[in-house]
C-alpha positions as CSV (number, residue, x, y, z in Angstrom):
1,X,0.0,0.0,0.0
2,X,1.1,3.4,-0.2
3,X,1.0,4.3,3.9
4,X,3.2,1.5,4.1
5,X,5.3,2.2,1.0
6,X,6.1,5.8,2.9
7,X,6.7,4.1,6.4
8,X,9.4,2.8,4.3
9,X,10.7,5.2,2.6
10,X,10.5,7.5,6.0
11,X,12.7,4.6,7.8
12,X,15.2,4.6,5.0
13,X,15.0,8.5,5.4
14,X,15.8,8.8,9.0
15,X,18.6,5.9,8.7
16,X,20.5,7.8,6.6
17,X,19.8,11.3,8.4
18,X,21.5,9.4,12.0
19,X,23.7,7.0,10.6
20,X,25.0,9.1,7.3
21,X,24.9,5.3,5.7
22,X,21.9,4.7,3.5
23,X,20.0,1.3,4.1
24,X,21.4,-1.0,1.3
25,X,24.7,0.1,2.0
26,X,24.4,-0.8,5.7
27,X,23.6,-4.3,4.5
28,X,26.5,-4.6,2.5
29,X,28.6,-3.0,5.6
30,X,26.7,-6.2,7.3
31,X,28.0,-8.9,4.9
32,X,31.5,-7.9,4.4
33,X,32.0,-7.8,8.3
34,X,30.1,-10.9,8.5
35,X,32.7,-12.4,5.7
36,X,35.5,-11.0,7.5
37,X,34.0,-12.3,10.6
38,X,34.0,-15.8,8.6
39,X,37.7,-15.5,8.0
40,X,39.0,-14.2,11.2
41,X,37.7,-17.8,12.9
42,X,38.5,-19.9,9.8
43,X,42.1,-19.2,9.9
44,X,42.0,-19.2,13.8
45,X,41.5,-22.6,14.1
46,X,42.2,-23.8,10.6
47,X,45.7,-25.1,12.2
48,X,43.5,-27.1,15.1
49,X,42.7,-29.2,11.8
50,X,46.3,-29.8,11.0
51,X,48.9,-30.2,13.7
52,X,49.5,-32.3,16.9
53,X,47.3,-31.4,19.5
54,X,50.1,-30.1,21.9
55,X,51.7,-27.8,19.5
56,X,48.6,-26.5,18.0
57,X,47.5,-25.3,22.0
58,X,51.3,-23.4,22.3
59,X,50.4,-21.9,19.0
60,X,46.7,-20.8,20.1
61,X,47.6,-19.8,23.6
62,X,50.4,-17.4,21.7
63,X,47.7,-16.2,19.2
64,X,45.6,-15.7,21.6
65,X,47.3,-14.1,24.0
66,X,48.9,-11.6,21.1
67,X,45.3,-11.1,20.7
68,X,43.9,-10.5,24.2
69,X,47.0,-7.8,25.0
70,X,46.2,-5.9,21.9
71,X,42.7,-5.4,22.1
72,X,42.5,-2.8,24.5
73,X,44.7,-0.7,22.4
74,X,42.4,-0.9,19.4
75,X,39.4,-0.6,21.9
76,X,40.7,2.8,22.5
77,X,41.6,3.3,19.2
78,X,38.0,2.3,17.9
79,X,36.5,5.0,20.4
80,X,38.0,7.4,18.7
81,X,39.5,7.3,15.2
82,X,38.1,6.0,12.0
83,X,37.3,2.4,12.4
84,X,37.3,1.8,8.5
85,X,41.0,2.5,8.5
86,X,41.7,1.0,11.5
87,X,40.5,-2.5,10.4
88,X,41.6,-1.9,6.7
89,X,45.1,-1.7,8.4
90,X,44.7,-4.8,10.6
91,X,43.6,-7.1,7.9
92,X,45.9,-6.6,5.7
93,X,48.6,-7.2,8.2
94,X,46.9,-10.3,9.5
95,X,46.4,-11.5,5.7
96,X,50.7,-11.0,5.3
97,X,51.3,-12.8,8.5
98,X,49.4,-15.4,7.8
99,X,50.7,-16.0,4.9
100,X,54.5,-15.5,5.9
101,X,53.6,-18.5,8.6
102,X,52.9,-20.7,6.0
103,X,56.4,-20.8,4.6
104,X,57.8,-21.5,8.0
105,X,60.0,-24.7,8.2
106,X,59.2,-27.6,10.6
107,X,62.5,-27.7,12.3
108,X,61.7,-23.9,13.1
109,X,58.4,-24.3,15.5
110,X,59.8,-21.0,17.2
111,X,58.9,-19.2,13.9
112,X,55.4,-20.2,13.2
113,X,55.0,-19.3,17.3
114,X,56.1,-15.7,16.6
115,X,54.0,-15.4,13.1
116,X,50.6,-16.9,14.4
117,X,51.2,-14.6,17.3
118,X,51.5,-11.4,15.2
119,X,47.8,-12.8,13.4
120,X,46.6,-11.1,16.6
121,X,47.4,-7.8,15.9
122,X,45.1,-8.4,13.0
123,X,42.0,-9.6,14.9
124,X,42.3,-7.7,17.4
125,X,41.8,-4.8,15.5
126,X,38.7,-6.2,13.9
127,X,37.0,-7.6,16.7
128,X,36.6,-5.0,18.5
129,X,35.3,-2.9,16.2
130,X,32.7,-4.7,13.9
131,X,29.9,-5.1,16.3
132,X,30.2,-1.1,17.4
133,X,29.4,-0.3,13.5
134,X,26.3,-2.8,13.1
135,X,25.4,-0.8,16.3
136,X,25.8,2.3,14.8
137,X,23.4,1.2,11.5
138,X,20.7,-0.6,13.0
139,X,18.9,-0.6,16.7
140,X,16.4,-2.6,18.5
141,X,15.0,-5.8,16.7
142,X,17.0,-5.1,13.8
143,X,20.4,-4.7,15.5
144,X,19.4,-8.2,17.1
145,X,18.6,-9.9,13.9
146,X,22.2,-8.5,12.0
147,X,24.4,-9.3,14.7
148,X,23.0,-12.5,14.3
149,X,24.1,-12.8,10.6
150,X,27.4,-11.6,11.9
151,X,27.8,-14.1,14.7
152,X,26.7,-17.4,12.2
153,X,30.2,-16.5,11.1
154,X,31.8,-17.4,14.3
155,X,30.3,-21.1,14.6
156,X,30.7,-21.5,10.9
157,X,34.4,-20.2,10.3
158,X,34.9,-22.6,12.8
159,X,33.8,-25.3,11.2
160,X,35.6,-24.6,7.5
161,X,38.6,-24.1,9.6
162,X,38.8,-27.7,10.8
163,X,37.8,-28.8,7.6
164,X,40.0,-26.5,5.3
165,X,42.8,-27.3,7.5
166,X,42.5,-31.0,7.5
167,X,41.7,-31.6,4.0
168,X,43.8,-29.2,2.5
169,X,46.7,-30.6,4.6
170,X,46.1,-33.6,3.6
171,X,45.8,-33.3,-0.3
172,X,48.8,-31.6,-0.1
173,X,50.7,-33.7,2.0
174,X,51.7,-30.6,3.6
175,X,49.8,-28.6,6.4
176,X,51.3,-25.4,5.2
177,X,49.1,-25.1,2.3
178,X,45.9,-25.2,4.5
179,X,47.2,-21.5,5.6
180,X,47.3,-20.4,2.3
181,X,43.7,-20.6,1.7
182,X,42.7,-17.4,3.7
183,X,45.4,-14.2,2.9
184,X,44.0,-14.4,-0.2
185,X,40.6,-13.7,0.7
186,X,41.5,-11.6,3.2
187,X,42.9,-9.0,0.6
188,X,39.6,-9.2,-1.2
189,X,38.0,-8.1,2.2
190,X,40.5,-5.5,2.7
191,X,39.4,-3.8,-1.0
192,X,35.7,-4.3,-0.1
193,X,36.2,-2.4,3.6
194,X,37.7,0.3,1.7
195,X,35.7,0.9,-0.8
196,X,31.9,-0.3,-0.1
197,X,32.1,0.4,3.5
198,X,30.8,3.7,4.8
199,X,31.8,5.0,8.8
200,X,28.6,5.6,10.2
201,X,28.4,8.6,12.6
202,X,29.2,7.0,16.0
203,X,25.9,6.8,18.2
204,X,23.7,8.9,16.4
205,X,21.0,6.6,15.2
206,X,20.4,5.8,18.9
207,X,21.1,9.6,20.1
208,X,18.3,11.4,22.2
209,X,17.5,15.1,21.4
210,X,17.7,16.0,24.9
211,X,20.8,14.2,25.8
212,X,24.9,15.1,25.0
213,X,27.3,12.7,24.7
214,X,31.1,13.5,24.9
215,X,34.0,11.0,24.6
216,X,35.6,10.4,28.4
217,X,39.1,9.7,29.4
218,X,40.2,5.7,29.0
219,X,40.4,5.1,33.1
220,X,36.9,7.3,33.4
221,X,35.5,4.7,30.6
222,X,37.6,1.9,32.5
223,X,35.7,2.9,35.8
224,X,32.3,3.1,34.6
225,X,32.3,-0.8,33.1
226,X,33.4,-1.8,36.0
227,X,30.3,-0.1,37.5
228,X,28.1,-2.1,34.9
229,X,26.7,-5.1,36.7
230,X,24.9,-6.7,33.2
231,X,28.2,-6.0,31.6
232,X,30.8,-7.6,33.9
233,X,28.4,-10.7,34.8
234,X,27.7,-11.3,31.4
235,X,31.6,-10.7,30.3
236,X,32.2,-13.6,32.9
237,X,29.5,-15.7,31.9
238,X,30.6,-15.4,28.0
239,X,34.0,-16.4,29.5
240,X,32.5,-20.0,30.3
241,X,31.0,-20.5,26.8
242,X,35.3,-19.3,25.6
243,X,36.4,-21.9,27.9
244,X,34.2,-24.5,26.9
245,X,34.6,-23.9,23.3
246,X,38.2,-23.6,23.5
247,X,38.7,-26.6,25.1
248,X,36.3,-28.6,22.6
249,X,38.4,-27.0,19.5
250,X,41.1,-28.4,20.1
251,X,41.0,-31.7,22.4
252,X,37.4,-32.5,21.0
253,X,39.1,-34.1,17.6
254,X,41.6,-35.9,19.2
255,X,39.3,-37.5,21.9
256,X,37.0,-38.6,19.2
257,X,40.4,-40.7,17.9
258,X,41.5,-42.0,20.9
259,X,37.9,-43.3,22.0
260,X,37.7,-44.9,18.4
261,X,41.1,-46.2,18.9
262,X,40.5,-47.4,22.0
263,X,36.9,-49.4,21.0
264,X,38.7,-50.9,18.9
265,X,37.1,-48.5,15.8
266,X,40.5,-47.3,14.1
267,X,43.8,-49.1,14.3
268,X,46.7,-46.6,16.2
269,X,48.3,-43.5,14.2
270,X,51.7,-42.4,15.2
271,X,53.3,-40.3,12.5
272,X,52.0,-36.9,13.1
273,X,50.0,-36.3,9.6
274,X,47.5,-38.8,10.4
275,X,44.3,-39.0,7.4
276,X,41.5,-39.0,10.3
277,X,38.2,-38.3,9.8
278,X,37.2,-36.8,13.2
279,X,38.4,-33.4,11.8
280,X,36.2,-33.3,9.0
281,X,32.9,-34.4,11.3
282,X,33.8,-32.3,13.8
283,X,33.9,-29.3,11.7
284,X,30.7,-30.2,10.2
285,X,28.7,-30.7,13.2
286,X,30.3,-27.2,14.4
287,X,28.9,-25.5,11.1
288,X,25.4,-26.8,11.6
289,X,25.1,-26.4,15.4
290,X,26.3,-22.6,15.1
291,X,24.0,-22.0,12.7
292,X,21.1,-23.8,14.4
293,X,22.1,-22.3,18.1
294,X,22.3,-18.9,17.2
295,X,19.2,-18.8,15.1
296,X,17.2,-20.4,17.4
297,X,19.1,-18.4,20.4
298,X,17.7,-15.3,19.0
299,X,14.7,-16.5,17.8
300,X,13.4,-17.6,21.6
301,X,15.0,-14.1,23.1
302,X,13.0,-12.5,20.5
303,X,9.7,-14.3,22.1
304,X,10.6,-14.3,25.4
305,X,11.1,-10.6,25.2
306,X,7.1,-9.5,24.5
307,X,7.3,-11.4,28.1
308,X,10.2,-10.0,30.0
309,X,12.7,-7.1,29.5
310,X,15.1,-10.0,30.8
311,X,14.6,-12.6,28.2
312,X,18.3,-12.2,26.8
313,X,20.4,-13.3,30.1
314,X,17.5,-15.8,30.9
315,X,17.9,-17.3,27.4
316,X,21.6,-17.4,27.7
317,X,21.7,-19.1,31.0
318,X,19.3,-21.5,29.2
319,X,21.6,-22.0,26.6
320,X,24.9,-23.0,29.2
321,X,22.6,-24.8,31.5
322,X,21.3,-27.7,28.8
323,X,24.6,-27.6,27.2
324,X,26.6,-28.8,30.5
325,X,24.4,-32.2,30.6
326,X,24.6,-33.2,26.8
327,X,28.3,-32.4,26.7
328,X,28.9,-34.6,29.7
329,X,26.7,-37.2,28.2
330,X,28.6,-36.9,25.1
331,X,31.9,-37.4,27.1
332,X,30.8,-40.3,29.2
333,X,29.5,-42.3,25.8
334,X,32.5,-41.8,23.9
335,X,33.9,-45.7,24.3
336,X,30.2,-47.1,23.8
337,X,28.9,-45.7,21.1
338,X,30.5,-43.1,18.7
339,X,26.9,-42.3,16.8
340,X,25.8,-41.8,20.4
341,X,28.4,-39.7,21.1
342,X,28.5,-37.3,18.1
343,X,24.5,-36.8,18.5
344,X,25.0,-35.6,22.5
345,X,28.0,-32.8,20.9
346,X,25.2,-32.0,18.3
347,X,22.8,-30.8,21.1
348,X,25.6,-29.7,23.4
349,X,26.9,-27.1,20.8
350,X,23.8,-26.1,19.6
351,X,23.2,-25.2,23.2
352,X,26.1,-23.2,23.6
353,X,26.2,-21.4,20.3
354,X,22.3,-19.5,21.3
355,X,25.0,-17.0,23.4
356,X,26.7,-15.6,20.3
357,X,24.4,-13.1,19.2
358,X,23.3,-12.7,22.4
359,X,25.8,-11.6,24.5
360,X,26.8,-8.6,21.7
361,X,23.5,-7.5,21.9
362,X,23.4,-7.2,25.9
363,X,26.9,-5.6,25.7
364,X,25.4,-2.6,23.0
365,X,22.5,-1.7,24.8
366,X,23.9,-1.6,28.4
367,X,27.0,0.3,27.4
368,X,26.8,4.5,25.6
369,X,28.1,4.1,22.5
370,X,31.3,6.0,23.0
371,X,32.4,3.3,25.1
372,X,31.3,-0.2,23.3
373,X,35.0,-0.6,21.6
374,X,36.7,-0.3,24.8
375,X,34.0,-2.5,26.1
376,X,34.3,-5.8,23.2
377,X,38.2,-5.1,24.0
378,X,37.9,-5.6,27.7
379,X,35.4,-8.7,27.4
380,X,37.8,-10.4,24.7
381,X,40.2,-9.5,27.5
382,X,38.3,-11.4,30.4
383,X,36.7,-14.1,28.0
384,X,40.1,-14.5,26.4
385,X,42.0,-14.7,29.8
386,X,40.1,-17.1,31.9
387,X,38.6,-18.8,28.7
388,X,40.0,-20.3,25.6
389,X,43.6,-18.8,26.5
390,X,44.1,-21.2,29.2
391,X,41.8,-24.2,29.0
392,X,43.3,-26.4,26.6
393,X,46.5,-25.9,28.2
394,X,45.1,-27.4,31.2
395,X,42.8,-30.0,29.8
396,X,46.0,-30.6,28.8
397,X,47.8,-30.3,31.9
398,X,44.8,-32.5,33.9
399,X,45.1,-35.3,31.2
400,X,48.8,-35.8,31.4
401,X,48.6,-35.9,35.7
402,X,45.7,-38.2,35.5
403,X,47.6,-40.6,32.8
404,X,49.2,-43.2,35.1
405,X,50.7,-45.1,31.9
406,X,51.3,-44.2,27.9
407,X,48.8,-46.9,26.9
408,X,46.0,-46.4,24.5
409,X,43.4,-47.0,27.7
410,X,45.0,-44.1,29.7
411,X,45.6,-41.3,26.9
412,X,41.8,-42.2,26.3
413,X,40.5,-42.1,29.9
414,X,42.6,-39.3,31.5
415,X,41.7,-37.0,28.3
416,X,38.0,-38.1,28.6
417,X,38.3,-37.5,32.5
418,X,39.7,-33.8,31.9
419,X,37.3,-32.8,29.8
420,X,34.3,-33.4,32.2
421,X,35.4,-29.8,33.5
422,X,33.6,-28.3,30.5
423,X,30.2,-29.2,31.8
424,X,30.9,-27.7,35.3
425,X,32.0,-24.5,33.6
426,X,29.1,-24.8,31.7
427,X,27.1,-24.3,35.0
428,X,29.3,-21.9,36.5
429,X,28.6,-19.8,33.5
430,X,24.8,-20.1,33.4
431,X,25.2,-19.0,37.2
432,X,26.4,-15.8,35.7
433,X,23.9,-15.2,33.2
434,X,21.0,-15.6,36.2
435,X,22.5,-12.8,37.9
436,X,22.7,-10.7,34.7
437,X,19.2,-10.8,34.3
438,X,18.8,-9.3,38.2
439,X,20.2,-6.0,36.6
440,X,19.7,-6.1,33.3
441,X,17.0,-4.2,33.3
442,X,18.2,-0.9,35.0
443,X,21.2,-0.8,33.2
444,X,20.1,-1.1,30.0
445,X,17.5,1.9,31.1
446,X,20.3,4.1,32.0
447,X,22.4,3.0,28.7
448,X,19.6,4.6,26.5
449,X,19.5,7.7,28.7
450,X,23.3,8.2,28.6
451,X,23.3,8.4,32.6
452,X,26.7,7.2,33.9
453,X,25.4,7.2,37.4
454,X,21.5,5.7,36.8
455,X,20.6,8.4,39.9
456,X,18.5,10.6,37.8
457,X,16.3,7.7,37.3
458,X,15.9,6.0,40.2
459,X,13.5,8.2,41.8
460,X,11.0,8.7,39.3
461,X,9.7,7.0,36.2
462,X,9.0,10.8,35.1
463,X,10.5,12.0,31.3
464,X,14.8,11.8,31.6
465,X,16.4,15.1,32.6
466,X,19.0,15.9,30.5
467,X,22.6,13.8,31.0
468,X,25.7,15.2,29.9
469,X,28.6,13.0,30.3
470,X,31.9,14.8,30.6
């Protein structure tokens, strides 16, 4: 009709009038993050899919530590300089690292350390940053529904990583090949960011007439999230899902062999390039259940909200809550039945993957815009740290003190043993999430009103004075 043809048109209108990006560029701006997005976690864990499992954990805890240090820095960064450049700079420098790891030498493991630890710099820059521009395009239900496009990236990168990675390696013969899959493409997203990507005006599609917002000093930025109940419980529960997933990406393949070795399944592998299928299945069922979990994840938060202004830590705690008994289920089954066993990781990851989306959104509407890039830096920070830095290393580290012998029965039990910590952080993490949804509510109230202290709205549920944050 024609009312709803101008609604349209009149939303199109006002998009571009806050933002300064016009709607079908916003959508492109969208898919090119989103395809970035798709590279940043296919390379991550594209050598998970190729290498022993105790060098590839020295070479994630180096990338990922690289990459939790350096966040913060582009955090700050993204508050306050052009964000296009910034990540146009930190692809390209990912794309040439990557791609100078690749022609490392095997006796030289000190090399491809030092390379896949400079990756970081790259990612850094771009994670931080890409959610605070789908912020500044879209708001409400629609911000909800892109960053969910954004985040099937995470699940699904994933996925192709273990599968690039393994099956490259192996037509090759030669697991340096697999990391020449992604500098190429990450070129290609380094010409589309500069030249179909627009900066959007920072905050204005959400800005208030009668409320001012000025940029604050980093330790007065630093202070105030530390203030932010929703943002710190739910940067701690989102550190459970990192521990959980970091742990399954790399020891989950290599249990999956062992418990097949060990029923008797697959006959013992020793050289190190090893033709395995677990990879391959692995990454599949990683690409499905990301997809599935965080479309259904946003799906049931989009319900549960006509019901409760707390439906997105509710759904998340959910999400952690019915993924801890699956995963252990999935654990405990691995040397009875392996059809069993890959059905219980189905439902386990599909459980764990409704966060993704989630958790962004949370983060952008409890926190004023010129704070959400030092915000994503300090939760990659605290996810990073006591998440997926650490625990592989000591799933690791519990497997090996728990292995009384080198037989095929103890590097099967102590592993499968070690990993039963997953579904207890699983728990711990939807323990979070309940408390998130206790303040939820007032913070996110006091995010949309730019009020760094919430006091003006306490007493009264009268119009918002006006806030000025300097």
């Amino acid at each position: 009709s024609f009312s709803s043809s101008s609604s349209s048109h009149a939303l199109q209108g006002s998009q571009l009038f806050f933002s300064g990006v016009s709607s079908v560029r916003a959508l492109l701006t969208v898919l090119i993050l989103c395809y970035i997005n798709l590279l940043n976690y296919m390379d991550r864990f594209t050598v998970a899919g190729t290498r022993s499992s105790f060098k590839v954990c020295f070479i994630l805890v180096v990338f990922i530590c690289s990459y939790m240090f350096l966040a913060p820095l582009f955090g700050y960064l993204g508050d306050r300089y052009n964000r296009k450049i910034i990540m146009s700079f930190g692809i390209s420098f990912w794309s040439l690292v990557t791609l100078a790891s690749s022609y490392t030498p095997k006796e030289h493991f000190w090399a491809l350390l030092l390379t896949r630890g400079l990756v970081g710099v790259g990612e850094a820059s771009y994670s931080t940053i890409a959610p605070t521009i789908i912020a500044d395009l879209y708001v409400k239900g629609k911000r909800t529904t892109m960053l969910s496009i954004f985040y099937f990236a995470i699940p699904v990168g994933s996925g192709l990583g273990y599968i690039v990675g393994s099956q490259v390696s192996n037509a090759a013969k030669n697991w340096h090949w697999a990391l020449r899959v992604t500098p190429a493409l990450g070129l290609v997203a380094v010409l589309l960011l500069l030249f179909v990507v627009k900066e959007p005006k920072r905050g204005a599609i959400e800005a208030q007439q009668d409320h001012h917002l000025d940029r604050t000093s980093w330790l007065t930025d630093l202070l105030a999230l530390s203030k932010n109940y929703s943002f710190v419980l739910s940067t701690f529960g989102f550190t459970a899902v990192a521990f959980v997933t970091g742990s399954l990406a790399l020891w989950a393949p290599t249990f999956l062999l062992r418990a097949a070795i060990f029923s008797g399944e697959r006959a013992p592998c020793v050289d190190e390039q090893c033709s395995t299928s677990e990879s391959l299945i692995f990454g599949i069922i990683t690409c499905v259940t990301g997809v599935l979990g965080v479309a259904s994840g946003v799906q049931v938060s989009r319900q549960l909200r006509k019901k409760t202004s707390r439906a997105d830590p509710l759904v998340c705690a959910a999400g952690l809550l019915l993924s801890a008994p699956f995963l252990y289920l999935a654990i405990v089954f691995a040397e009875a039945s392996t059809i069993a066993t890959y059905v219980f990781i189905f439902f386990g990851e599909t459980f764990l993957s409704m966060n993704w989306a989630i958790v962004a959104d949370i983060l952008l509407y409890v926190v004023v815009p010129t704070r959400r890039s030092t915000a994503e830096a300090l939760q990659i920070v605290i996810s990073h740290l006591l998440g997926d830095a650490g625990s592989p290393y000591l799933i690791g580290v519990v497997s090996d003190s728990l292995k009384k012998t080198d037989s095929f029965l103890w590097q099967f039990r102590s592993l499968q043993l070690s990993l039963l910590l997953c579904s207890f952080v699983a728990v711990v993490g939807g323990a979070f999430f309940l408390a998130t949804a206790l303040f939820i509510e007032q913070d996110r109230h006091r995010a949309e009103n730019y009020d760094p202290t919430g006091e003006t709205h306490r007493a009264a549920a009268g119009p918002a004075a006006d806030v000025t944050i300097t």
